[in-house]
C-alpha positions as CSV (number, residue, x, y, z in Angstrom):
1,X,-19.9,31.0,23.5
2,X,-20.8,34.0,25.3
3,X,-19.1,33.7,28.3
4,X,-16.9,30.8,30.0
5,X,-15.6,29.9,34.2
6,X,-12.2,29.4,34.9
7,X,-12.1,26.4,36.5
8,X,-8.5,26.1,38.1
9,X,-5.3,28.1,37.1
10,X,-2.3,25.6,36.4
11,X,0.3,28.6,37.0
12,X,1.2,30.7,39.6
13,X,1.8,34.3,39.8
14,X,5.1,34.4,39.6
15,X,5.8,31.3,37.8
16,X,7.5,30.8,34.5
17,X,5.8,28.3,32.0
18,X,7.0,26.6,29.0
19,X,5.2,26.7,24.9
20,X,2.5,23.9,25.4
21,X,2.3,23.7,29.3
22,X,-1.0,23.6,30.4
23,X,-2.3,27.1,31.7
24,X,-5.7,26.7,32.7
25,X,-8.8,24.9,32.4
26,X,-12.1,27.2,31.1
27,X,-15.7,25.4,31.6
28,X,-18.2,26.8,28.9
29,X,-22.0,26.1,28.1
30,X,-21.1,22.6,26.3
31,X,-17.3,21.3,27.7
32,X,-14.1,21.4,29.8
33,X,-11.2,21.6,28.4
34,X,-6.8,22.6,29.0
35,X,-5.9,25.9,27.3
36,X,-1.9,25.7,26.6
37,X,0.6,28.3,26.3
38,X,0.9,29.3,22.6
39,X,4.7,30.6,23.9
40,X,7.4,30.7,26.6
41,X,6.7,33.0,29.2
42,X,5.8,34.2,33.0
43,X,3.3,34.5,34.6
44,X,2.6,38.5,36.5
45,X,-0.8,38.4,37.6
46,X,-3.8,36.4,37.6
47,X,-6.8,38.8,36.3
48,X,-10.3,36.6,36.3
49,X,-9.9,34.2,39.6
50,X,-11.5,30.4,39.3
51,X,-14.6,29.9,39.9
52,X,-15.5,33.3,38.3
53,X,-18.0,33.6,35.3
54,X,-16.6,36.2,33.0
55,X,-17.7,37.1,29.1
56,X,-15.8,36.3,26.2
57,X,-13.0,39.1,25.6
58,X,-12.1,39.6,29.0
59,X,-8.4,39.6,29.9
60,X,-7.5,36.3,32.1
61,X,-4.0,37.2,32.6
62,X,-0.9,38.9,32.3
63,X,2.4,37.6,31.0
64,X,5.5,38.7,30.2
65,X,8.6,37.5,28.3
66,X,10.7,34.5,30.4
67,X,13.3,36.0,33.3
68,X,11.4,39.5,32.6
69,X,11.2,41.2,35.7
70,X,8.3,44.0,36.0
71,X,7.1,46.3,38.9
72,X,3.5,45.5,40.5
73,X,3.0,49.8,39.6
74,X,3.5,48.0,36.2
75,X,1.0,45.7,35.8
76,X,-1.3,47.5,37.8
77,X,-1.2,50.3,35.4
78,X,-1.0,47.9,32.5
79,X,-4.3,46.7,33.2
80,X,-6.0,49.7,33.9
81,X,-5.2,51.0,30.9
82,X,-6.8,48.1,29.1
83,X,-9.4,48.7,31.3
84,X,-9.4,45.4,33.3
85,X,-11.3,45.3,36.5
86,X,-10.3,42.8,39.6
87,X,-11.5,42.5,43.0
88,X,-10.1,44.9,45.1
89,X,-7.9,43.7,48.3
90,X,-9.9,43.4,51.2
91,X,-13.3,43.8,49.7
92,X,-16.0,41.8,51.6
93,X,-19.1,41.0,50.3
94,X,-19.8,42.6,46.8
95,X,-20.0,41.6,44.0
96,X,-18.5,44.4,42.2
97,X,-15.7,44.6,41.0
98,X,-13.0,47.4,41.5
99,X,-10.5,49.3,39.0
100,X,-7.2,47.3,39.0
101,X,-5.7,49.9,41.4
102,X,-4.3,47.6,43.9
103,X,-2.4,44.2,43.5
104,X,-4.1,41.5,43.4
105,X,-3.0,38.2,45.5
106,X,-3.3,34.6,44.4
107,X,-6.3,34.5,47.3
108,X,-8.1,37.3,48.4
109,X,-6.7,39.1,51.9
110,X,-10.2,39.0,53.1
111,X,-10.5,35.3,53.1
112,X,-7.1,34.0,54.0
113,X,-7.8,31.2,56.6
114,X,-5.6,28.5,58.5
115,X,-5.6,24.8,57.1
116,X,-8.6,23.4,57.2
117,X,-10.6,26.7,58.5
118,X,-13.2,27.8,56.2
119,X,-12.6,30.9,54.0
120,X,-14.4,33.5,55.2
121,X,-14.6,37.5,54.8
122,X,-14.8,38.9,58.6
123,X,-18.1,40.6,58.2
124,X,-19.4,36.8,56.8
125,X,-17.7,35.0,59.9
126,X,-19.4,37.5,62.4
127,X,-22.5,37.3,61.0
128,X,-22.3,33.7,60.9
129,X,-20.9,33.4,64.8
130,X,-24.6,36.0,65.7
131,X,-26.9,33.7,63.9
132,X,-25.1,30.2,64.9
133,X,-24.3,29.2,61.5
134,X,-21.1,26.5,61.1
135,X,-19.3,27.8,58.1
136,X,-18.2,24.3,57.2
137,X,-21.8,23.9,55.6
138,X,-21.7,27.8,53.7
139,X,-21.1,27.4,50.1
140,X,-18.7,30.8,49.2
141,X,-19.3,32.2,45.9
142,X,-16.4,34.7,46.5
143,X,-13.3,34.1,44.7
144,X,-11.2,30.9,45.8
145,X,-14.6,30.0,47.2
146,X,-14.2,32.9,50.1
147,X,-17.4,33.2,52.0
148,X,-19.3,36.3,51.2
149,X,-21.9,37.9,53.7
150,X,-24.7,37.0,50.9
151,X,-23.5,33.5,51.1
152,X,-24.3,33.3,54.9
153,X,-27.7,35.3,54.6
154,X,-28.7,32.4,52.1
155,X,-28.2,30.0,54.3
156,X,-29.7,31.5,57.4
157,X,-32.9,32.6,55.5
158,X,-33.0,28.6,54.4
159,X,-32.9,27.4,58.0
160,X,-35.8,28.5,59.1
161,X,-38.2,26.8,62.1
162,X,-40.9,24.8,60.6
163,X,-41.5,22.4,58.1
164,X,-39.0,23.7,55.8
165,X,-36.0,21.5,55.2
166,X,-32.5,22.8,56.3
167,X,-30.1,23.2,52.9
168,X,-27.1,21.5,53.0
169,X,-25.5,23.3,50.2
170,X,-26.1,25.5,47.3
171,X,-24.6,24.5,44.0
172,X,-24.3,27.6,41.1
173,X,-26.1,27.6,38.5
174,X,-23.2,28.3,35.8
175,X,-21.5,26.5,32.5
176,X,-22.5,23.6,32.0
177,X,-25.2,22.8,34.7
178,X,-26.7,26.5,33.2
179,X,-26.8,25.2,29.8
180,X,-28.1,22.0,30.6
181,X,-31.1,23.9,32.5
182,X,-31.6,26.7,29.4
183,X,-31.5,24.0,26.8
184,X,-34.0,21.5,28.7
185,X,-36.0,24.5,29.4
186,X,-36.2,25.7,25.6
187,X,-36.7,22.4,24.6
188,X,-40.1,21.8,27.0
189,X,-41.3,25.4,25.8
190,X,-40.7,25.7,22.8
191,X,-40.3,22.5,20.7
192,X,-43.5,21.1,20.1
193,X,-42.6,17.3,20.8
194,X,-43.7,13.8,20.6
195,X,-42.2,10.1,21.7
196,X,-42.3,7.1,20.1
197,X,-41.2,3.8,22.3
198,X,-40.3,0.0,20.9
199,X,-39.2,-3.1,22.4
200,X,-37.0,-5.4,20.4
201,X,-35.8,-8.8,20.0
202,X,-31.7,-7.7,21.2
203,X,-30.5,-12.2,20.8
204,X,-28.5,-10.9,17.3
205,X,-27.1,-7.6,18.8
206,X,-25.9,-9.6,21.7
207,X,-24.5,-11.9,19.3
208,X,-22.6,-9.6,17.2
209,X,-21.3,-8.2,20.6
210,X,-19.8,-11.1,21.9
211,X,-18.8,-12.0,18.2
212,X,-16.4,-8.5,17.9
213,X,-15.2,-8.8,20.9
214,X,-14.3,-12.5,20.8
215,X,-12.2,-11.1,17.9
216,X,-10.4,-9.3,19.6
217,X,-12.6,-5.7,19.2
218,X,-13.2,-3.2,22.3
219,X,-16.8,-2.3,21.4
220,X,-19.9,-1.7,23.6
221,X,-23.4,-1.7,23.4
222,X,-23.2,1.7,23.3
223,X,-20.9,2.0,19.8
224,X,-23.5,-0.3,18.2
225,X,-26.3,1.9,18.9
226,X,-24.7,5.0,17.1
227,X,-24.0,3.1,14.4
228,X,-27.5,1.7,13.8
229,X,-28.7,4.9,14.3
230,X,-26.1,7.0,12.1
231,X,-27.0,4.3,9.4
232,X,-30.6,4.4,9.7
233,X,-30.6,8.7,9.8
234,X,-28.8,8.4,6.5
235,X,-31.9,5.9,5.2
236,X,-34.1,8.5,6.3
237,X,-33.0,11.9,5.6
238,X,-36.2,13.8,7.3
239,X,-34.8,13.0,10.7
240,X,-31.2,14.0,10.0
241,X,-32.5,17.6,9.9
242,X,-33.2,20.9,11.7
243,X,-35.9,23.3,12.1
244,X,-35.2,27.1,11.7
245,X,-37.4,30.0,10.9
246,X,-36.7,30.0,7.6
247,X,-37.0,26.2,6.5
248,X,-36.1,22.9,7.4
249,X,-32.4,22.1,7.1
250,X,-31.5,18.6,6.0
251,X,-27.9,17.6,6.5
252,X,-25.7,15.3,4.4
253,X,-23.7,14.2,6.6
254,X,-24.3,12.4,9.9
255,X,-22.7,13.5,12.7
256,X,-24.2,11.7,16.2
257,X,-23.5,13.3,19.7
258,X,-24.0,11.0,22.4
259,X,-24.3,11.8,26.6
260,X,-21.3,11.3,28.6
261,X,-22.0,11.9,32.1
262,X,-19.1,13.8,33.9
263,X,-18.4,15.6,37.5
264,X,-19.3,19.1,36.2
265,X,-23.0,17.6,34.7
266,X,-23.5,15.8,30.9
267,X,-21.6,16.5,28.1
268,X,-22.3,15.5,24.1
269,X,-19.7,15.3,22.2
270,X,-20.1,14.5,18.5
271,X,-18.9,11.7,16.2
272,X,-18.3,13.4,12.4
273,X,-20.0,11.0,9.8
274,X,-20.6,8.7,12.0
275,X,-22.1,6.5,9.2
276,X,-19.2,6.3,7.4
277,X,-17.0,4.5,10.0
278,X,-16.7,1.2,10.9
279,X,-17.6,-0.4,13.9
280,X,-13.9,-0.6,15.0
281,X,-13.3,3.0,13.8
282,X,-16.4,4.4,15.7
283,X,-15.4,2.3,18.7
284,X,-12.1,4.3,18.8
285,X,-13.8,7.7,18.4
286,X,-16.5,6.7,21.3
287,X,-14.2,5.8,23.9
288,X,-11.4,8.6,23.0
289,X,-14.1,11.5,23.2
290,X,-15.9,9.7,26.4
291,X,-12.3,9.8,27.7
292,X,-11.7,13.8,26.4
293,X,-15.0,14.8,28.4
294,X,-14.5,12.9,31.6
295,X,-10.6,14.4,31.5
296,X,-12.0,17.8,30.9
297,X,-10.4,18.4,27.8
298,X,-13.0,18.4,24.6
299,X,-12.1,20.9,22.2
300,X,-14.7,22.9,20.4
301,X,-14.2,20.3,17.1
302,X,-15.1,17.8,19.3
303,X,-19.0,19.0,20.4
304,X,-20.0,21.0,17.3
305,X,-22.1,20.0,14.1
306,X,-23.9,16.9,15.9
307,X,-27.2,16.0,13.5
308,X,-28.9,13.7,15.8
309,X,-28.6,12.5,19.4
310,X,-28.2,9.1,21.4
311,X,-28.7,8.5,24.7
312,X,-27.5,5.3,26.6
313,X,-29.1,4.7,30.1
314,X,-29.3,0.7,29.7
315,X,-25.8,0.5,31.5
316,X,-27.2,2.3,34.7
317,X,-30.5,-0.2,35.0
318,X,-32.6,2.4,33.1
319,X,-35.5,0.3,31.8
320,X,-37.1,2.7,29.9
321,X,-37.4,6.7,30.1
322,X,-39.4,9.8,28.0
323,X,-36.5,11.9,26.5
324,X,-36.5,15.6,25.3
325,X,-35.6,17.0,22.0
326,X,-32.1,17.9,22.2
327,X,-32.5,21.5,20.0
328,X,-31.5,22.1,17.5
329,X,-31.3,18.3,16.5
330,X,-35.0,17.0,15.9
331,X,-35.0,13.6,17.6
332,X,-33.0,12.0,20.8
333,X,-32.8,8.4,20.7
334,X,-32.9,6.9,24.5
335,X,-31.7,3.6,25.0
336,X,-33.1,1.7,27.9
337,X,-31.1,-1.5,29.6
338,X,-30.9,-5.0,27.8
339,X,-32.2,-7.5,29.8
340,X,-34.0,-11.0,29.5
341,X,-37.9,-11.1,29.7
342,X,-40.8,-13.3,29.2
343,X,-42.2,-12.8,26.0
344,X,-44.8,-15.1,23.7
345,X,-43.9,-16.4,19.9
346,X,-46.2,-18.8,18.4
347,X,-47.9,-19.4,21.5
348,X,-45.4,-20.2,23.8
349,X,-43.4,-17.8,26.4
350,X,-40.4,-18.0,26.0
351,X,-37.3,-15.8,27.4
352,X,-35.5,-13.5,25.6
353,X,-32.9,-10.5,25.4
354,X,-35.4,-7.4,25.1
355,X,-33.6,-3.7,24.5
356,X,-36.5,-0.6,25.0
357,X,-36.2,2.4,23.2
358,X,-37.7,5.6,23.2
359,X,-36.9,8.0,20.1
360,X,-38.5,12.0,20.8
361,X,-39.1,13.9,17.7
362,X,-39.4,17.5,17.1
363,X,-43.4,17.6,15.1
364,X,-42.3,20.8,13.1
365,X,-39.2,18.9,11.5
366,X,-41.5,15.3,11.8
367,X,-45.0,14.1,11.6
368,X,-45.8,11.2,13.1
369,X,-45.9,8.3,10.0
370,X,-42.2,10.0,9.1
371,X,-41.0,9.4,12.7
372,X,-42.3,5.9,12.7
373,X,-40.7,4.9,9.3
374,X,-37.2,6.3,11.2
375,X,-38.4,3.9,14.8
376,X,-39.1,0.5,12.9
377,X,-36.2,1.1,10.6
378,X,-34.0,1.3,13.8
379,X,-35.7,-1.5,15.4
380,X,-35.0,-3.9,12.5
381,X,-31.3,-2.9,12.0
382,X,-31.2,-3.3,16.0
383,X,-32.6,-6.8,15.4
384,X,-30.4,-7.6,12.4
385,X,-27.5,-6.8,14.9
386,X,-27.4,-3.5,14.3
């Protein structure tokens, strides 16, 4: 973690908080998550606004003991000695950011605006008034989401006569969307890939399916994939491995991340030795971190020292799909949807329950006859019932 975004601040300035009361929520490159108060105190003034991306070691905040009472001289002098810098009251469009000389507000002078009026710094709402421009559809990447000057010269420049589309808004590119971006990025440049696909025979998976869950069992499709896969990576070691400069690493242990799609982009969070568990166990651990990542509150436990990766689309209508390599792991299993389809055995067509998979190797960890020993292997657990 080099640097994390404050999503929203569950505190006031002003406001006293108990040991374990939630005090804000942090978004980094790979999850959400609640920071609590490690003690009793109050709240004196909010340093990093949301919505800003700041580097690790920066000071968020600063506190003092419960019923203190300190002077605004005092905390303004407290964090320029530490060498803290804030926005500056009344600054308009700049990014920059000024020594903690003046007192910073819970929202930014500049930007104060009725109910329902869009935040805007004056110089941003003129310009916007000259060049017609509704501020309702400005995105501000000030803090509080103020509208900036930039912001409306964005827009404008976007809105131009012709052929060109008008932009309806402009989403940041920052925590986890930015990861997701870097990582895909690396992974297309850099990872000399390759995909191998399968259709199976899914009657027995289905069985075993309705079979748990006729006793009683909450598990899903998606809890019998990791565990055919977790199982078959520990049958075939070469897989369960990363490349690095100086050698090939293989792992032990099995530890599967799997996608969870959430409202700030998709998330992998990792089941530890995942071959280990049973399928009631590993039903548990799905659904509690699927839960964790949807609240916005994965620890760092919860997404590190993944081995290999799934990826279930088949509940979305996804068919089929060409995965990347999700680095540093050297294959990504995609699972497509289950569905019946005509197929012929012994000369007759008959219909069955068909599952598609697509498995993406990395060909410096994996040659191809390795990869395919890992595919079939999955594909007959999958059709044992996994």
């Amino acid at each position: 973690m080099e640097s994390g975004i404050i999503i929203i601040w569950h505190v006031a300035e002003g406001d006293e908080f108990a040991e374990g009361e939630p005090l804000y929520e942090v978004e980094t490159d790979k999850m959400t998550s609640e920071v609590e108060a490690k003690q009793a105190g109050r709240l004196l003034r909010i340093a990093a606004r949301a919505g800003t991306e700041i580097p690790v070691g920066t000071v968020l905040a600063v506190a003092a003991e419960p019923g203190e009472v300190n002077a605004d001289e005092e905390i303004t002098a407290f964090l320029a000695d530490t060498g803290v810098l804030i926005p500056a009251a009344g600054a308009d469009d700049s990014q920059a950011a000024a020594p903690a000389t003046a007192v910073a507000q819970p929202v930014d002078p500049a930007g104060a605006a009725p109910s329902g009026r869009p935040k805007a710094v004056p110089k941003a709402r003129a310009q916007a008034k000259a060049l017609g421009i509704d501020l309702a559809a400005v995105r501000g990447s000030g803090p509080n989401g103020v509208i900036r000057v930039a912001d409306v010269a964005a827009l404008s420049s976007a809105q131009t006569d012709g052929p060109n589309p008008r932009v309806a808004e402009r989403i940041p590119l920052q925590g986890v969307r930015k990861a997701m971006a870097e990582a895909v990025t690396r992974s297309w440049k850099e990872i000399p890939q390759f995909v191998q696909q399968v259709s199976l025979d899914a009657m027995a998976l289905q069985a075993r399916l309705n079979r748990l869950r006729y006793e009683g069992l909450a598990v899903t499709y998606t809890d019998l994939l990791i565990s055919a896969v977790a199982k078959t990576a520990a049958d075939c070691p070469d897989v369960n491995a990363r490349y690095t400069a100086d050698g090939i690493i293989r792992f032990a242990d099995v530890n599967v991340s799997f996608a969870v799609a959430s409202d700030r982009g998709l998330l992998v969070p990792t089941i530890q030795r995942a071959d280990h568990l049973s399928i009631h166990d590993l039903a548990e651990h799905t659904k509690s971190l699927a839960a964790k990542a949807k609240d916005r509150k994965l620890s760092a436990d919860d997404v590190r020292g993944g081995t290999i990766t799934v990826s279930n689309l088949g509940a979305f209508g996804i068919d089929t799909g060409t995965p990347l390599v999700n680095a540093p792991h050297c294959a990504t299993v995609f699972v497509g949807s289950l569905r019946d389809e005509a197929v012929v055995l012994n000369g007759q067509i008959v219909i069955q329950p068909r599952l598609h998979i697509a498995i993406a190797y990395d060909h410096r960890v994996v040659d191809g006859m390795t990869a395919a020993g890992f595919t079939t292997g999955l594909k007959e657990r999958l059709e044992a019932g996994g």
